[in-house]
N, C-alpha and C positions, 0 to 999 in steps of 0.2 A: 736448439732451434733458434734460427736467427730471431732478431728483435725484428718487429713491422717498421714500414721505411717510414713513417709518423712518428712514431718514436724516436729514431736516429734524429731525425731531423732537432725537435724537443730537445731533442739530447743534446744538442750544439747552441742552441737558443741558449738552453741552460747556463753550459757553459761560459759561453760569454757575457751571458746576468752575470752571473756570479765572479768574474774578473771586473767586470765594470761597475758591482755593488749596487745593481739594480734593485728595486726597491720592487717587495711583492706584489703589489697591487699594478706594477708594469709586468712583471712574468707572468701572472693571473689574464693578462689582457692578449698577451704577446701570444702564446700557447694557447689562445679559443680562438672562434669561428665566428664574423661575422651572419654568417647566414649558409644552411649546408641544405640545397636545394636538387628534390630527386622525383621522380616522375616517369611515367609511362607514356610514350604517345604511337599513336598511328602509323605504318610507314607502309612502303610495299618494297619487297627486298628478291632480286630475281626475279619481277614478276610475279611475288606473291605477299599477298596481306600477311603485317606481324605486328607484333607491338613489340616496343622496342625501349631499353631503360636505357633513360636521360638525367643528364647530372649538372648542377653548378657551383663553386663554391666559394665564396668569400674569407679570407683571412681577414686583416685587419688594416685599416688604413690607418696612417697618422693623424689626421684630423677630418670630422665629420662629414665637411663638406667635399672631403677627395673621393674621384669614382674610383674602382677597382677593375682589375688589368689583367688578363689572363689568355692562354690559349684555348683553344675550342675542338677538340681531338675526336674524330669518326674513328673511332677501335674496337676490335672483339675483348672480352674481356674488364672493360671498363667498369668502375665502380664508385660512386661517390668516394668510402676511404681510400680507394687506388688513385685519388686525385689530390687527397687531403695533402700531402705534404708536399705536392706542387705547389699549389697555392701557398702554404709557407713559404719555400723557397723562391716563389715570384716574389712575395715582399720583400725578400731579403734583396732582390737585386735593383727593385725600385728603392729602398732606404739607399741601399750604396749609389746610387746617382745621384739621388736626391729629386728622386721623380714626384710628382704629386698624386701616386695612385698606390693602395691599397692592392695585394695578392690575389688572383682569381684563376681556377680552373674550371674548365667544360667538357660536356661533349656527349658523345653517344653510342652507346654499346653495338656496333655494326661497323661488317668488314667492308668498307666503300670499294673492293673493285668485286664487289659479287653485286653492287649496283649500276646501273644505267646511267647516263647523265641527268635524265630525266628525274629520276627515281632517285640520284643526287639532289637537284635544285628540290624538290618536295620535301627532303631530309631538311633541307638548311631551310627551308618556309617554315614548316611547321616545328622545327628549334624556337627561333625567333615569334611565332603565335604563341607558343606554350611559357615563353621565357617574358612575354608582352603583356599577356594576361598575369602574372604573379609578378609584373611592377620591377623586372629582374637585369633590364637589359636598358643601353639608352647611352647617348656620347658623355652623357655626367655621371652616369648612375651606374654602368659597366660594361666595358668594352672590348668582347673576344678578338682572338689574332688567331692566324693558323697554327697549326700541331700535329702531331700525327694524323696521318690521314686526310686532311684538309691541305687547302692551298687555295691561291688570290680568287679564281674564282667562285671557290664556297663562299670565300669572304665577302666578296660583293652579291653574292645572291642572298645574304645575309641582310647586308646593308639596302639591299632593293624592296625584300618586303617590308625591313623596320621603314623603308621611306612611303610606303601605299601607308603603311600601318598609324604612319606619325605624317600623312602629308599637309603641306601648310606650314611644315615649324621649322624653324631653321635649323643647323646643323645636322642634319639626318645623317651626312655623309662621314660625320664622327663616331657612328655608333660601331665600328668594328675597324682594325687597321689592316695594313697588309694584303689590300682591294690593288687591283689592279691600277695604271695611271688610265688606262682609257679601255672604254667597251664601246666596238660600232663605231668607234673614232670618237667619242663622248666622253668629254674626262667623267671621271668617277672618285676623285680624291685621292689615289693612293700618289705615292712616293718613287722617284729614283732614288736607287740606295735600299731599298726595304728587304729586294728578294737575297741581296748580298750581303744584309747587314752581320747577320751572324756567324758566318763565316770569316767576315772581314775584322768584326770585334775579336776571334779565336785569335785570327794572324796579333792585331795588334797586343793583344795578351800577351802572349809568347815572345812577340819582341820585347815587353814592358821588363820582359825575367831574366832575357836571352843573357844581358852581362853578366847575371850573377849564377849564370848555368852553365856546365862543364860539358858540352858538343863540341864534337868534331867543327873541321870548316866547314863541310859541307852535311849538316846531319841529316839522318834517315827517319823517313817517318815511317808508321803504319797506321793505318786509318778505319773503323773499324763501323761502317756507315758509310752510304752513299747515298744520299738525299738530299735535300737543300744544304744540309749544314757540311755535311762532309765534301761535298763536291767542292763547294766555295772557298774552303778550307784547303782541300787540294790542292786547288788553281793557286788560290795567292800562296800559298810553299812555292808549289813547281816555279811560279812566276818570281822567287825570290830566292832562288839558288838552293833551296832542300831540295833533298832526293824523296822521292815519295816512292818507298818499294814494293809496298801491300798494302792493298784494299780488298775489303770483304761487305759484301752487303749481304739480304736475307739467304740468297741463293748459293752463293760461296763466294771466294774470296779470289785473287791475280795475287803473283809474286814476279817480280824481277828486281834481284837486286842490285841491279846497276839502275834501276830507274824507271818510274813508268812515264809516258808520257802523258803526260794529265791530261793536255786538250784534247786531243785524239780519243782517249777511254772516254770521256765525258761522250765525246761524238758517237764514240761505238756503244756507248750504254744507250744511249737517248733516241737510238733505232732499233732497240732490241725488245722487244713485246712476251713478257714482262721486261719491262727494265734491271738488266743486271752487264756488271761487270764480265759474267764468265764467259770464258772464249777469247778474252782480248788476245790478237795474236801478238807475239812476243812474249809470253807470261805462261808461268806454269801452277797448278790450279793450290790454294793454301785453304785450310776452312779458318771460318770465324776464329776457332778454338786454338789453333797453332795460330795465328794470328797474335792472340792478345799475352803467346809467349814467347812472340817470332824478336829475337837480340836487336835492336835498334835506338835510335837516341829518343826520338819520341814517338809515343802510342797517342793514340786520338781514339777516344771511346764517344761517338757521335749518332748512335740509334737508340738504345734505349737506354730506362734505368737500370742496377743493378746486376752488373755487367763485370764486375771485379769485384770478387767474396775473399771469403776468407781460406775458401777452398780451391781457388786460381790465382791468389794475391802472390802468392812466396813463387810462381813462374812465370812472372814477371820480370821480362830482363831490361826493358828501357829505363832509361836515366830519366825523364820526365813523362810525367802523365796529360795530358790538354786535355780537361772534359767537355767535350761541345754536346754529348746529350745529359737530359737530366739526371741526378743522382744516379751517375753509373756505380757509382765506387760506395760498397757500405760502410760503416765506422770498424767495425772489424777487420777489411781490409787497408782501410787507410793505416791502421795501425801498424800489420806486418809492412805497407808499402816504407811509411817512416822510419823504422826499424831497419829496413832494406836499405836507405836513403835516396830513396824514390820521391821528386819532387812532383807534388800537386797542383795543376791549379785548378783551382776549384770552376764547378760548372755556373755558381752564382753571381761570379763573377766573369769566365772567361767566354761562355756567352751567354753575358746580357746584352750583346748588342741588338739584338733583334728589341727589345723592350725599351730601349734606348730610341733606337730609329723609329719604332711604332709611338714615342713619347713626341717627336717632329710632324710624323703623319698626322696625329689627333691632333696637334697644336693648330696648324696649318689649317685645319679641319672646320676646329672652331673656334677660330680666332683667337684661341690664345695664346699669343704672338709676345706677350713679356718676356719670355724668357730668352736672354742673347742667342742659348745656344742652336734654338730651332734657325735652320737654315730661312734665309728671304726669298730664296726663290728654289724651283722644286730642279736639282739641277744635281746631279749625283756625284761630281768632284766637291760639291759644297755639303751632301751630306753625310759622305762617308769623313772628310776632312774633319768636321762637327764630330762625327761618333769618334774618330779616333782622337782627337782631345779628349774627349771624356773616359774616353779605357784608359790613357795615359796619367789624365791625372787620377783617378782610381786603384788603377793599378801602382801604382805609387807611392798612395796614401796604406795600401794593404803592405806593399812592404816594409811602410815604417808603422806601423803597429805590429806587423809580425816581429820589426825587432825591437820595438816596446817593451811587448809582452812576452816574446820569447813564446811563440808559439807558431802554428803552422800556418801556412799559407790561407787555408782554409777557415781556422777559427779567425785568426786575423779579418776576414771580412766577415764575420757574424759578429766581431766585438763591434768594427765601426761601422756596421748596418747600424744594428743598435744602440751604438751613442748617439748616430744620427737621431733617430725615428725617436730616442726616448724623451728626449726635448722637445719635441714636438706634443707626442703624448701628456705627457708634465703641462704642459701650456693648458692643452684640454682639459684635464683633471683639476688643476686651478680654478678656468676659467667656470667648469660648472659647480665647483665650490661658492664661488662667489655668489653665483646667480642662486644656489640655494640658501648662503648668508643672508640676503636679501628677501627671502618669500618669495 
């Protein structure tokens, strides 16, 4: 029976504790929970009254006064521990930037296209009443982004009632990222750059590895998601000489191996009600499942988590892995991949750009304008330019710790996640020594 994905997660913490000879009372701290926040509220869903379970949770920030940084996911299925080791793994890609925010996941147990628009915006009010009342939410104190099921405009009907809820105070328009740049022609604070960010952090990942990776000239991908992340992902491939042969979203999957034409499927997806891929003419139909063992140079696992087990790992024929969704790959799998010599990179790293660019949005937001790398002005050549610095020097620093330490792509950025954060921590743990030294 496999391990729970909290555990896995633990399990890699661990491990790079114990290379970097962390000191118990940082592993003690590293592996708990700021705050694990769960609740029932009100909704009406098709048309009918439910009540419906709500979750938030906090991992751990570096120091006190940093807020916590998460996305905010509408899904069936949803469960406070079904989020617990998001939130881990959001910390881990705020330590790897050197963000100033603490891990957070959310959201709420409901499938948002069995609701209305209407019956949407009273979802995302009454998140924010229940998350308002319990002190839980706020542009210091924690600030959701989209996620499954969500998108800019959940996020600004978020940020709408937190501004009735808090009006009069400044920054209101901090309190969630990933908002739209304008409603009704009325800016609203979001960002050019936001809705591409993580797609465009995947591109730049892969170019960060590309030298030290054995692809054709022109390599094949297969993409295994079609949503924010995998479309954006598509585009800049197709736009930079990969082949992209097979995509598969919930409904099924296109193949052509000579090439799909990105913009065009993007065109044909984005009129088809549901939205899917199937039918693209030129293509003939692949499922998810031969997909993620269809021979190409790279696979793009980009919907959900644990997506490559230990029971689909060994038919696997791509030469690298890109994980643009969360923990698609279990530790058991990663293992036969390695064995394989299957290279990874990991999703903590390959997209954080979305958490990167939402770290510009809040900045921009509420004036917390120190830091060089938030763009001056809201201008989308300047903020992807910003994010891709930061993948590069990231991505960079993971490859010389991978060969520090002689280890994987993946623990390589949970060692120097947490070399970062644990000086930080250390500071803190000092700092309230003292003040107990004192009385």
């Amino acid at each position: 029976m496999p391990r729970d994905i909290l555990e896995n997660v633990w399990n890699r913490y661990r491990k790079a504790g114990e290379i970097l000879k962390l000191e118990d009372y940082l592993m003690e701290e590293l592996t708990s929970f700021k705050m694990r926040l769960s609740f029932d509220m009100k909704a009406v869903v098709g048309g009918q009254p439910k009540r419906l379970k709500a979750v938030r949770i906090w991992h751990r920030a570096q120091m006190t006064r940093y807020p916590f940084k998460g996305g905010n996911r509408f899904r069936t299925g949803l469960t406070l521990g079904s989020l617990e080791s998001h939130a881990a793994e959001m910390s881990i890609k705020c330590f790897l930037h050197g963000l100033p925010y603490g891990g957070a996941k959310g959201g709420i147990n409901v499938n948002p296209n069995q609701c209305s628009s209407e019956e949407l915006r009273q979802l995302a009010f009454t998140f924010v009443d229940e998350l308002h009342q319990r002190n839980a939410i706020g542009p210091f104190l924690d600030i959701p982004a989209p996620d499954l099921g969500t998108n800019s405009t959940i996020m600004y009907w978020m940020m709408d009632r937190y501004s009735f809820l808090e009006r009069g105070k400044p920054y209101v328009e901090g309190v969630v990222t990933g908002k739209p740049i304008e409603v009704g022609g009325v800016p609203v604070g979001g960002l050019h750059g936001r809705r591409e960010a993580t797609g465009r952090g995947l591109y730049v990942a892969l170019d960060v590895f590309r030298r030290d990776l054995k692809l054709s000239e022109k390599p094949s991908v297969a993409i295994q998601g079609f949503g924010n992340v995998g479309t954006y992902i598509a585009l800049y491939l197709f736009q930079n000489g990969y082949k992209v042969v097979a995509v598969a979203d919930e409904f099924g999957g296109v193949l052509n191996e000579f090439g799909l034409n990105i913009p065009k499927l993007i065109e044909y997806a984005g009129v088809k009600k549901p939205r899917t891929v199937l039918g693209f003419p030129g293509s003939t139909v692949i499922s998810a499942k031969e997909l993620m063992g269809f021979k190409c140079d790279i696979l793009v696992p980009a919907a959900v988590e644990e997506v490559i087990t230990a029971e689909n790992a060994a038919a696997v024929k791509a030469t690298v892995i890109l994980e643009g969704a969360n923990g698609p790959t279990t530790p058991e799998a990663d293992d036969i991949l390695e064995d394989k010599g299957v290279v990874v990179i990991p999703d903590i790293y390959a997209n954080s750009g979305g958490v990167a660019v939402s770290f510009f949005e809040w900045g921009r937001n509420t004036d917390n304008m120190a830091d060089s790398r938030i763009p001056r002005e809201n201008d989308i050549n300047l903020v992807l330019n910003s994010l891709d610095g930061m993948m590069r020097r990231v991505g960079n620093e993971i490859v010389e710790y991978s060969k520090r330490y002689k280890v994987s792509l993946r623990l390589a950025a949970y060692i120097l996640a947490l070399d970062r954060a644990s000086g930080l921590l250390r500071v803190r743990r000092n700092a309230e020594e003292t003040v107990k030294a004192f009385g």
